[in-house]
Structure formats: C-alpha cells, structure tokens
KOLBA-445976 format. One record per residue (C-alpha): x, y, z; residue number from 1. Coordinates in Angstrom, 3 decimals. Layout:
N
X  Y  Z  NUM
...
***
This chain:
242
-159.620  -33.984  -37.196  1
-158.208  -31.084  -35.082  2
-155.831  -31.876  -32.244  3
-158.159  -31.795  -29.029  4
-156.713  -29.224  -26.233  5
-156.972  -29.586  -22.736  6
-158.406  -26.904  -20.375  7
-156.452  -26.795  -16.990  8
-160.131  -26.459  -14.616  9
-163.270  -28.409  -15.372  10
-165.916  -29.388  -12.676  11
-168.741  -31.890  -13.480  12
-171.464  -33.218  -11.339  13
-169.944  -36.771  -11.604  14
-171.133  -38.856  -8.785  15
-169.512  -42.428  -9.809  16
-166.760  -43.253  -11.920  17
-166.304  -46.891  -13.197  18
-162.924  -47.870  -14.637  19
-161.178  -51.557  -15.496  20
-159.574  -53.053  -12.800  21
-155.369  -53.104  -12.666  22
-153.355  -50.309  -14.517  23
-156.287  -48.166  -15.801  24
-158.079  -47.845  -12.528  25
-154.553  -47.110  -10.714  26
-154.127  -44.283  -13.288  27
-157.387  -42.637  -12.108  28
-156.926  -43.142  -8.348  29
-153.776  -41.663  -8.584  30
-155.861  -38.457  -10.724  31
-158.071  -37.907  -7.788  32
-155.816  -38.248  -4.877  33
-155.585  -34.059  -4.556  34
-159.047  -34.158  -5.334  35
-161.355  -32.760  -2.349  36
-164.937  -34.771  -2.149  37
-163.625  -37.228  -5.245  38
-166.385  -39.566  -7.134  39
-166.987  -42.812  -5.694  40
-164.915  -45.444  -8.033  41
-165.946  -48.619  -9.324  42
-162.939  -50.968  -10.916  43
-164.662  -53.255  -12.687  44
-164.024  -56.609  -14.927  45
-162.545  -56.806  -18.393  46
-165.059  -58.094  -20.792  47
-169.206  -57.779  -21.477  48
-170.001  -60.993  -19.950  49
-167.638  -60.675  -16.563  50
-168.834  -57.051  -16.410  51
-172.378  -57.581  -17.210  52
-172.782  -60.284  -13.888  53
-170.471  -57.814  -11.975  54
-172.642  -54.912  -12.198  55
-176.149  -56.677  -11.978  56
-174.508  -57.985  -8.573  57
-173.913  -54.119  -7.430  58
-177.137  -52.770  -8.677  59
-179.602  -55.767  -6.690  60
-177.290  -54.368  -3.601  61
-178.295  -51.041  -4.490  62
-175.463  -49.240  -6.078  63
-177.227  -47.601  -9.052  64
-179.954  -45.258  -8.717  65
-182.542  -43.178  -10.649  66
-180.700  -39.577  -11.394  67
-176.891  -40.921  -10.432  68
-174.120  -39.578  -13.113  69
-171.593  -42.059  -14.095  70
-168.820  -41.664  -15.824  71
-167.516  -44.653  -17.481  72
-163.399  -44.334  -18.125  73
-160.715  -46.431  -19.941  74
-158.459  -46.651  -22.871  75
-159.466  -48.290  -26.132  76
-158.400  -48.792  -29.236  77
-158.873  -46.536  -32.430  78
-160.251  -48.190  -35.474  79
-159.807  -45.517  -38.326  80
-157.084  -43.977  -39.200  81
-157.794  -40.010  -37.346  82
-157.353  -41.232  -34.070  83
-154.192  -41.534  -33.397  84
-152.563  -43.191  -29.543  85
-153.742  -40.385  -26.856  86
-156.406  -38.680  -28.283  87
-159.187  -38.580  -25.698  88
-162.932  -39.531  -26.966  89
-166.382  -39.307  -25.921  90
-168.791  -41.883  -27.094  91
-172.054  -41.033  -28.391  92
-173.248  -44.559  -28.940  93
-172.166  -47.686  -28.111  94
-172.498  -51.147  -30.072  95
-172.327  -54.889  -29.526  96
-170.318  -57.294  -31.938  97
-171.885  -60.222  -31.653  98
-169.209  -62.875  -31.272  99
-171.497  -66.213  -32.044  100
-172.636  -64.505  -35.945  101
-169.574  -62.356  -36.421  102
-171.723  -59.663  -36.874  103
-173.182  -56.629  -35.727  104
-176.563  -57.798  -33.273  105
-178.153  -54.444  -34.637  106
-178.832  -52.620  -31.315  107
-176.987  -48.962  -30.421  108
-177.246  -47.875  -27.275  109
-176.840  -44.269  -26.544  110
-174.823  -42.629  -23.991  111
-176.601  -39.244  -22.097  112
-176.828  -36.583  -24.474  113
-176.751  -33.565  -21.989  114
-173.981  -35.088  -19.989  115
-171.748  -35.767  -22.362  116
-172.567  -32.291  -24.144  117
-171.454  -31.355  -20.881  118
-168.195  -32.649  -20.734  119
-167.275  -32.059  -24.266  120
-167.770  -28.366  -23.518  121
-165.506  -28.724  -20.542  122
-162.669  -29.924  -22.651  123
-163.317  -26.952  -25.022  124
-166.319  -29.195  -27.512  125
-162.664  -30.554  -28.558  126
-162.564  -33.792  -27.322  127
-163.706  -36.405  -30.738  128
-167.163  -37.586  -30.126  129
-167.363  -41.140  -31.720  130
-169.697  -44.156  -32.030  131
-167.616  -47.580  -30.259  132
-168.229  -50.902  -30.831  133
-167.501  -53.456  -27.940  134
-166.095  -56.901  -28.799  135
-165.526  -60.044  -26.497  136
-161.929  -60.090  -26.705  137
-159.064  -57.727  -27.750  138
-158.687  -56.999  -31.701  139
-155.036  -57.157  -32.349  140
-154.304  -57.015  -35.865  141
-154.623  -54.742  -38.178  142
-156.783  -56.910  -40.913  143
-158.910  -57.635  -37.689  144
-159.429  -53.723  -37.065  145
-160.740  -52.860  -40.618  146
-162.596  -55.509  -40.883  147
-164.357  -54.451  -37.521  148
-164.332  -50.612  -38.289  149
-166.255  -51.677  -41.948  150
-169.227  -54.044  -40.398  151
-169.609  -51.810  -37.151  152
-168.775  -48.077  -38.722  153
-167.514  -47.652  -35.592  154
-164.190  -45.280  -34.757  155
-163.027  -46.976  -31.464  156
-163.178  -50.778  -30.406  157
-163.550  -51.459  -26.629  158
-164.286  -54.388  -24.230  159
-166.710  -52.874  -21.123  160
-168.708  -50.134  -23.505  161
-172.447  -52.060  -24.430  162
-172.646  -53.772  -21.363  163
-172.377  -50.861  -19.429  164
-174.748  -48.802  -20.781  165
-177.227  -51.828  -21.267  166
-177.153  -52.422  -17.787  167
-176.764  -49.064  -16.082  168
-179.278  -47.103  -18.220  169
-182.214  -49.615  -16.619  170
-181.215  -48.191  -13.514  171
-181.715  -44.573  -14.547  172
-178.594  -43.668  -14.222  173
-177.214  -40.993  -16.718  174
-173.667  -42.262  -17.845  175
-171.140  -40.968  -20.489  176
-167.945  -42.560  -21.400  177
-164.786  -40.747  -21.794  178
-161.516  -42.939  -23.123  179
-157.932  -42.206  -24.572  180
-157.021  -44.502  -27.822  181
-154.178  -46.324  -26.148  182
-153.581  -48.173  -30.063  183
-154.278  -47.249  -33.323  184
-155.443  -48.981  -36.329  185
-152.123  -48.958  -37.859  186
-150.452  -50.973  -36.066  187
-151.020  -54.798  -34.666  188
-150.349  -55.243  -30.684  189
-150.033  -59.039  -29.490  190
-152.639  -61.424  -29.441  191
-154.290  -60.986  -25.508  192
-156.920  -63.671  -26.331  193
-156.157  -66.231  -23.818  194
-155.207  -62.949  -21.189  195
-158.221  -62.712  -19.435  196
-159.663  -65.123  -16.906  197
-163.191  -66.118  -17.298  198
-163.885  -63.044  -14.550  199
-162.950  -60.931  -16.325  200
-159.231  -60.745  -14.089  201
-156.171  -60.355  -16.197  202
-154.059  -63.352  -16.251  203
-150.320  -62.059  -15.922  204
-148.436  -65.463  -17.087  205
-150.602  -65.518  -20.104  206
-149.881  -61.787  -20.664  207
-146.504  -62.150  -19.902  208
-146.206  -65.087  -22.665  209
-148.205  -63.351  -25.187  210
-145.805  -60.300  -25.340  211
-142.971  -62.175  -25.500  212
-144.181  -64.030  -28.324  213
-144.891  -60.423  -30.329  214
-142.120  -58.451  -28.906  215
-142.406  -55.188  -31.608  216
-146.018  -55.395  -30.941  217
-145.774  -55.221  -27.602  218
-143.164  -52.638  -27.088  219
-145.931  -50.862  -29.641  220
-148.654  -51.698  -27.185  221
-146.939  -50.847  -23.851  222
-145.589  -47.351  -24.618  223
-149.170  -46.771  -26.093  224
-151.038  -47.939  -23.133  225
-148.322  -46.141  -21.164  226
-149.075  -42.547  -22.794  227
-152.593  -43.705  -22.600  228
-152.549  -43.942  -18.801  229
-150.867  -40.780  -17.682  230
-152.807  -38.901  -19.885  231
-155.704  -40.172  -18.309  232
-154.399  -39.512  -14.681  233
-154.183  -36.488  -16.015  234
-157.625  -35.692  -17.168  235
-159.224  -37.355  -14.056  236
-157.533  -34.706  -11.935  237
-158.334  -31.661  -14.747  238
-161.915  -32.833  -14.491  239
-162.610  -32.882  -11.021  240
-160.355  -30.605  -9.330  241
-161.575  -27.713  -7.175  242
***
C-alpha cells in the first residue's frame, strides 16, 4: 500500500457527521470551528448495543431522513499488517462479530457507493478503502487481532461501524465512514474491557486502572490515539472548509 496524501481543499455535501463521544468528537469540533455553515454533529455512544438504542431514540424524534448524507468518523484499529497508526480509511462494508458464537453472523452491510467514491476522490482516490468488522468490546492483543482479521477478512476492527449503517440505512440516509487506525496489529494496547459503562459512556477510573496495569501498552495506545486525533482534526477541517 502507497502512503495516502492529503489535499489541502475538499468540499462534500455532508449534512451530518456522527462521531464517539469524549476525545474523538472534541478532535472534530475543534476541525470545524473555522468552518462557515459546518455539518450538524452527532457524538454518539461507544459500542453496537449503546449506539444502536441511541440512534433509534434520534431517528423516532426525527433526526434521520430519506436523502440526508452522513458521515460517520472515528479512529479504529488496523488488523493487518499495511495499515499502519494514522493512515486514514474509508470503509466499503461493514461487518458484525457476533459475540454470543464467536463468529462472524454472516451479514455485510455496505456503506454508499457514490458517496464514498466521492470522498475518496477528494483525498486524491488515496485514502485505503477497506472492509471493517465491528466487535462488542475493544480487541487488545495481538493473538486477539489475527484471530479476528482471519474469521472476519476484515482490515480494520471498530466498535460503532454495523450498527450504524444497520440502523441509518432504514432511514434512507446515505452514510460513509471515514476513520484513522489509531493501533496497529502489531502491537497489544491494554485490556479496555471493563472501560465502558453499559451506555456506552467511558468509565475513567476503570480506564485509568487498566493503563496502569499495561503501562508499555498504554504509552503505545495513547501516543497512537494521540496522532490519531489531530490528524483527524485535521481532515475534518480539509474536508469541509470553504
């Protein structure tokens, strides 16, 4: 894989943006705050289930619509070894690992084809277009990463993916999903399992316990996620500035 390059102007008819809530949607507020007429955005819960009864509560209030262009953003977290910690990807597909089977549950859902052709020929038809797999919690280690990349043959792991587009594409919405790898699959990062609330909220003494238990995975993990964010703040404001 070629290096992806960056153009410095890019304008897209995004409407909506929907980003996790905490550091990742503070990375793209801060991207759009020269931005003239931004996109509306969402900061949503970590996880399918959270974020699958977050966004059936905004669409019966009338959020989502027939036509609207949604952009789903976020870091992730590479599975095979050619994406390396800030390269940016656009998902063609999306997946479900089904957590109760510890398998794949079969279905790929696809992200808008014309949209995201759209926005890889903004960013030069450079940015990697991959398939992603979603999983219920974070996959730390590396064993836990191949394992995941061989039953999925997926390139990028994620936590918000599936049930976004299973969701949002009843609406008839179009929605494409652009992410920076924030952690590769060389590399384990501490074990965030018990991180996340049952809302999908991140828990900070259970964060701040799980790094201290790993701390060379976590200094791995934080300067990755750190890279990962300005590079998206970054992005935001190439993509929609004037």
């Amino acid at each position: 894989m070629n290096r992806p390059n960056y153009p410095s102007n890019l304008s897209i008819p995004i409407q909506t943006i929907l980003v996790p809530k905490g550091a990742e949607h503070r990375a793209v507020c801060r991207g759009l705050r020269k931005v003239l007429n931004p996109p509306t955005v969402i900061s949503v819960p970590v996880g399918p289930a959270p974020l699958t009864r977050y966004l059936e509560s905004l669409q019966k209030i009338g959020c989502f619509y027939q036509g609207q262009t949604i952009l789903v953003m976020g870091v992730c977290g590479g599975l095979v070894p050619d994406l390396a910690v800030r390269d940016v990807v656009l998902y063609q597909e999306c997946i479900s690992s089904n957590p109760r089977t510890n398998a794949m549950n079969g279905v790929a859902l696809p992200c808008d084809r014309l949209l995201t052709k759209q926005l890889q020929d903004k960013l030069t038809g450079r940015a990697f277009l991959v398939t992603a797999v979603t999983s219920d919690r974070v996959v730390s280690t590396v064993a836990e990463k191949q394992e995941l990349a061989q039953r999925s043959r997926a390139e990028v792991v994620d936590m918000e993916g599936f049930a976004s587009l299973d969701v949002l594409t009843k609406t008839g919405a179009s929605i494409a999903m652009l992410r920076v790898i924030s952690d590769d699959c060389h590399h384990d990062i501490p074990d965030l399992s018990a991180a996340f609330n049952a809302d999908g909220s991140l828990n900070s003494l259970a964060l701040t316990t799980a790094m201290f238990r790993q701390p060379i995975a976590a200094t791995r993990l934080i300067r990755g996620s750190l890279q990962g964010l300005k590079l998206m703040q970054q992005l935001t404001f190439t993509l929609f500035q004037s």
